[in-house]
Steps between C-alpha positions, in 0.01 A plus 500: 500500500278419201360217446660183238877547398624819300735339225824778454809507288802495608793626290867456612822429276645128507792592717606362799415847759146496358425175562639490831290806567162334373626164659257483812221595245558238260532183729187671692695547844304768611196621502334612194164640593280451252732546236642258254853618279545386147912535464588644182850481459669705203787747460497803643476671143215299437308595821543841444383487159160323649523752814449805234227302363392421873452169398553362842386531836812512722888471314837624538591746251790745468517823675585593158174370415306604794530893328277363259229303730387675755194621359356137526731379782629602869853344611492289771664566834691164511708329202749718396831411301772762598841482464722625812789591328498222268290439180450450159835472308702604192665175374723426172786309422722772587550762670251857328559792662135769552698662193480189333158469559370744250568302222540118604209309427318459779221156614239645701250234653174751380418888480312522807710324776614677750865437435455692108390797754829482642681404211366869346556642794853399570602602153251843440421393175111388409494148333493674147838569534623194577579161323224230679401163436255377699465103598346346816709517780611122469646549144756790568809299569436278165419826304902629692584197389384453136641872478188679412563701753758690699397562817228320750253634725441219731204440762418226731709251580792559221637750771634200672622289229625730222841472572487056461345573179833732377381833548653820642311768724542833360274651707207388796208818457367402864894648633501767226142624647570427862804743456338732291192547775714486790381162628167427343424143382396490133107420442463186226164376555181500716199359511150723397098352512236624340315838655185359350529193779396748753658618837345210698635210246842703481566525836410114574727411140789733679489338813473174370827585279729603840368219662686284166798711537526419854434148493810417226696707716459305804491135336775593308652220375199359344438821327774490343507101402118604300662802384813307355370331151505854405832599517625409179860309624500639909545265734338525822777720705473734186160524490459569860724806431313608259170497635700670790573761268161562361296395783599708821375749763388709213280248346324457798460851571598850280579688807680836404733434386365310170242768490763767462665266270188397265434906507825590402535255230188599361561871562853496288366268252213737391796824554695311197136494302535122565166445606142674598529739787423266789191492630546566931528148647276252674561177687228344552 
């Protein structure tokens, strides 16, 4: 190890499943090496913005994004966001129909999130076609609600609670893509680090990472009381099913099966001139 501390940032959205993930790492639970972690929290837009800058040293981005990064980045083998047949949602005040869809006005919570992928995907349309606003992620149910738009796609933790705040489900894209792949979970966001760390610094930053990921999974319920100022309205039994949702066996490890799936998604997404052909993939 070198010598003296190597100062890194960290980016991860201000939701409840990324700070559980980066729990064991904040309250310094485990071992850090030589490393110390400046948390940058921001929304995922927002860090992939910076991550096409590669402004940062580690962050979550999109695997929307991540078509755009990995000249400067590698993706991590640990900290993935996938939904297994569940995910980012359509939401209005009524039922819309896909038909509908075409010409409702529709809240998207930014351009390069993963879920916008989907969205484009679900309907085969590119986004010039459609009607989009685009707010943060935590303004989508006021912008439903002050009728600027029609339609919400939601992220994070407004899966849970849409329907208490008066909303209607017209359609979940994790269960449209898990159908429409034959049982693949759909890929929302990883984590990437900078290829100009160098492999020795990577590896230690990657193992250092699963060892996080581990550690909230076993001390569970204190992972998720840090993680819970961040959930916007959950309380702690909603929470912990979230994080469940987001922070799983495929967090911990791709395995296959979210290799197949983060290959496929890419590999359809670029088919419908969505997105860059995909480079071939590396966990590192």
């Amino acid at each position: 190890m070198m010598s003296g501390h190597m100062q890194l940032t960290l980016g991860h959205s201000p939701d409840p499943d990324d700070a559980f993930m980066f729990f064991a790492l904040a309250q310094h639970r485990i071992p850090m090496g030589n490393y110390e972690f400046t948390h940058i929290l921001q929304d995922i837009q927002t860090l992939n913005e910076r991550a096409i800058r590669a402004e940062l040293d580690i962050t979550a981005v999109s695997f929307h994004a991540s078509a755009y990064v990995l000249d400067n980045y590698a993706i991590l083998r640990c900290g993935a966001s996938m939904g297994d047949n569940y995910g980012p949602m359509l939401v209005a005040k009524q039922g819309y129909t896909r038909d509908d869809m075409y010409s409702a006005r529709i809240a998207i919570p930014g351009r390069m999130t993963s879920a916008f992928l989907a969205l484009q995907m679900y309907l085969g349309v590119k986004a010039e076609e459609l009607n989009l606003i685009t707010v943060p992620f935590d303004e989508i149910f006021d912008a439903l609600d002050a009728g600027t738009a029609d339609v919400g796609l939601i992220i994070h933790e407004g899966q849970l609670t849409y329907q208490d705040s008066g909303f209607v489900l017209c359609e979940d894209l994790g269960r449209w893509w898990y159908s429409h792949t034959g049982g693949l979970p759909l890929p929302l966001g990883c984590n990437v680090i900078r290829k100009s760390l160098g492999e020795k610094v990577i590896a230690e930053i990657s193992d250092i990472l699963h060892e996080s990921i581990k550690y909230g999974l076993v001390h569970r319920a204190e992972g998720v009381a840090h993680a819970l100022p961040l959930g916007r309205g959950l309380d702690s039994q909603r929470a912990d099913e979230f994080i469940g949702m987001y922070v799983n066996d495929l967090t911990v490890d791709y395995g296959d099966r979210g290799r197949r799936a983060v290959e496929e998604f890419m590999k359809q997404a670029h088919e419908q001139g969505l997105i860059p052909a995909p480079r071939e993939l590396q966990f590192v």
